[in-house]
C-alpha positions as CSV (number, residue, x, y, z in Angstrom):
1,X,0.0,0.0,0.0
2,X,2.9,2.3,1.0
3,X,4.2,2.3,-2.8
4,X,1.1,3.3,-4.1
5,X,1.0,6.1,-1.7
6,X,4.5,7.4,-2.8
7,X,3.6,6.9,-6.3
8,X,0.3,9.4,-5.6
9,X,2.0,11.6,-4.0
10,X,5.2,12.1,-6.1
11,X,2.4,12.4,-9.0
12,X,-0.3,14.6,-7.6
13,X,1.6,17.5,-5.9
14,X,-1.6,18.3,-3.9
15,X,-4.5,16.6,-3.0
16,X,-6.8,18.6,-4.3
17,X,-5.3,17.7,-8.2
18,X,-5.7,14.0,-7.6
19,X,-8.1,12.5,-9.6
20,X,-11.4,10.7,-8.3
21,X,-10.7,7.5,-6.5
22,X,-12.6,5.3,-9.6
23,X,-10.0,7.0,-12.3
24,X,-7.4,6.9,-9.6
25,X,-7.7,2.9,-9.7
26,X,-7.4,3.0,-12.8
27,X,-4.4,4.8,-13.6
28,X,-2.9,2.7,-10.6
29,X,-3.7,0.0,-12.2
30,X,-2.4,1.1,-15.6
31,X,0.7,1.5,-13.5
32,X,1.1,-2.3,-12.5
33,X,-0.1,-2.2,-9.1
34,X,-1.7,-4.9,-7.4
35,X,-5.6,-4.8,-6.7
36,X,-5.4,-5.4,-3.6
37,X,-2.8,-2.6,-2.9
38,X,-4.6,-0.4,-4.6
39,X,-7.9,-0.9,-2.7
40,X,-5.9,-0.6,0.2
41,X,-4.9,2.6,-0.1
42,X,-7.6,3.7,-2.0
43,X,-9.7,3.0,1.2
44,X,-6.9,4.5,3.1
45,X,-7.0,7.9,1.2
46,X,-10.4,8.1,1.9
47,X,-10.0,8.4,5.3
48,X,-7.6,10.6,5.7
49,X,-9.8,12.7,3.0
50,X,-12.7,12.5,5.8
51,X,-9.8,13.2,8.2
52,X,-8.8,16.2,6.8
53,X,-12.2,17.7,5.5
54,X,-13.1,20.9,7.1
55,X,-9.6,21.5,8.6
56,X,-8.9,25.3,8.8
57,X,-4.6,25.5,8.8
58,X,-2.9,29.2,10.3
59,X,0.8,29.5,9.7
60,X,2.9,31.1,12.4
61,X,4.3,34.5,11.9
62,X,8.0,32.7,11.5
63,X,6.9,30.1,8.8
64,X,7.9,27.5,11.2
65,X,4.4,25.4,11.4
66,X,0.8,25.5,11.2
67,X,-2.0,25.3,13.7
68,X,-5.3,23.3,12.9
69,X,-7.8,26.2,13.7
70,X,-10.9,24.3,12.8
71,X,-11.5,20.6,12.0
72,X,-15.2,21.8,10.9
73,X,-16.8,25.2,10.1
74,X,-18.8,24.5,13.2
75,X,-15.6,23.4,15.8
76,X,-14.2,26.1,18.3
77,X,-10.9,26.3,18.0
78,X,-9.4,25.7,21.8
79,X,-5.9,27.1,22.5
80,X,-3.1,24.3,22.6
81,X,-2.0,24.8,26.3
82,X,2.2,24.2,25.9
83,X,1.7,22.3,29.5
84,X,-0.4,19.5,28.1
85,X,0.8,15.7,26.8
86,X,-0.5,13.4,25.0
87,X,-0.9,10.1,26.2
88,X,-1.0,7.0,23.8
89,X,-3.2,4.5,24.2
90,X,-1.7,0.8,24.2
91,X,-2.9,-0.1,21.3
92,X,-1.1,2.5,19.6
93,X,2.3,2.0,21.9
94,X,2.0,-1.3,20.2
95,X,1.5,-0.2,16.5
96,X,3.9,2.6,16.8
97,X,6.5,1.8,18.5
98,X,8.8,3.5,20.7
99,X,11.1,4.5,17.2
100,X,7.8,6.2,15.7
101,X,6.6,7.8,19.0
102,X,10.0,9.4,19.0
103,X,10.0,10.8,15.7
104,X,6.4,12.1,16.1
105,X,7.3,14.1,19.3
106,X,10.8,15.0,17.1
107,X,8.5,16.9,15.0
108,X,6.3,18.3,17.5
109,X,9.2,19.8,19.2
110,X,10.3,21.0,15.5
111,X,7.2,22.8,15.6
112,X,6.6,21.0,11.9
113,X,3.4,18.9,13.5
114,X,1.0,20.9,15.3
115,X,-1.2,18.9,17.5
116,X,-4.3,18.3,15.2
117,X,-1.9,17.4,12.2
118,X,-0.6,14.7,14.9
119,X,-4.0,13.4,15.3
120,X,-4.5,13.2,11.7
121,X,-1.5,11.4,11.5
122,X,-2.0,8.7,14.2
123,X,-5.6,7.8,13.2
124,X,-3.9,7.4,9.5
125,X,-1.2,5.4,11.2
126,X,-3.6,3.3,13.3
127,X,-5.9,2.7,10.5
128,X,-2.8,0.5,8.4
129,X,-2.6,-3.0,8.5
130,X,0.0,-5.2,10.6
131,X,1.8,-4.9,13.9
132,X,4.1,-2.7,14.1
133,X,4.4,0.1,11.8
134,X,8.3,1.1,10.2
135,X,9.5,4.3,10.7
136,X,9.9,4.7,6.8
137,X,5.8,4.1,6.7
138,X,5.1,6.4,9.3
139,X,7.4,9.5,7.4
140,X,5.3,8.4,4.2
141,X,2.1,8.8,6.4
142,X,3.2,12.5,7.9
143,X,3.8,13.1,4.0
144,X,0.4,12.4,3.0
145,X,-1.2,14.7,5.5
146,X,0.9,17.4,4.7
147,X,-0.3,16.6,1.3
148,X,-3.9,16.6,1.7
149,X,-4.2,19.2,4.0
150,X,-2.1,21.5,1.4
151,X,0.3,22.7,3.9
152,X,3.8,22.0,2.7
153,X,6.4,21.0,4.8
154,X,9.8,23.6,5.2
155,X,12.7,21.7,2.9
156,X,14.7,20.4,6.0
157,X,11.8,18.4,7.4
158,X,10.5,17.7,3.7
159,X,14.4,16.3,3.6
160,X,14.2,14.4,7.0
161,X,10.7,13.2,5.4
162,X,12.4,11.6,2.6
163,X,15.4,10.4,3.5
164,X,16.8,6.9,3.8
165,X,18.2,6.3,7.0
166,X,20.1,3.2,6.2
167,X,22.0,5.6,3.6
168,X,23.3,7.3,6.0
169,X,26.9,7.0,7.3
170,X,28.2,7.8,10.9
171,X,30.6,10.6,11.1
């Protein structure tokens, strides 16, 4: 499913130029992906459309982050007290993992994932298939909420995002 989601997302800069789920299967197909991939993530892209629907984003002064004012025309947006902590559930210790729980409060502390964009991306996170999820899914997963929310993320983190870990070489 995660390949499919790269291959949207490297081909529809935004979400609001992808094409309708029905010609979206098809072109995936077209590409050589498996059915059952694609239904996969077909189903998982519309969730995090529903996810995302309604949210109102307000960039910061410095161009560091965004703040979800809204997730609904209707919602009050509360102020995000900088005491508060969010607590994860078992299940989600389990799915995450201790090297994706880091990484999602690295970018909290980056000030690159604002607290509702979090909560986007663990109910996206939560709502793949199998145990525990690889830190390489989870960047591809803060990707696609940046991506459907239209807010794009600052080079260094989009750089972070993308990059291959086992590349890397210890100074």
């Amino acid at each position: 499913m995660f390949e499919v989601l790269v291959y949207v997302y490297e081909n529809y800069w935004r979400g609001d130029a992808c094409p309708e789920p029905e010609q979206l299967g098809r072109k995936l197909s077209a590409q050589g992906f498996d059915a059952e991939e694609i239904h996969d993530a077909l189903r998982w892209l519309d969730g995090l459309s529903l996810a995302t629907q309604g949210v109102q984003l307000s960039r910061h002064a410095d161009g560091t982050s965004a703040t979800v004012l809204a997730r609904r025309p209707a919602d009050v947006a509360l102020p995000e007290s900088p005491d508060s902590m969010r607590v994860y559930s078992t299940a989600e210790q389990e799915h995450l993992g201790a090297e994706c729980l880091g990484f999602i409060r690295f970018l909290e502390a980056s000030r690159v994932l604002p607290s509702g964009m979090r909560e986007i991306v663990i109910d996206r996170a939560m709502a793949t298939k199998g145990e525990l999820l690889a830190l390489d899914e989870l960047k591809i997963i803060v990707l696609m909420v940046h991506w459907s929310t239209g807010v794009e993320p600052d080079a260094l983190v989009l750089d972070e995002l993308c990059d291959d870990s086992r590349d890397r070489v210890a100074h």
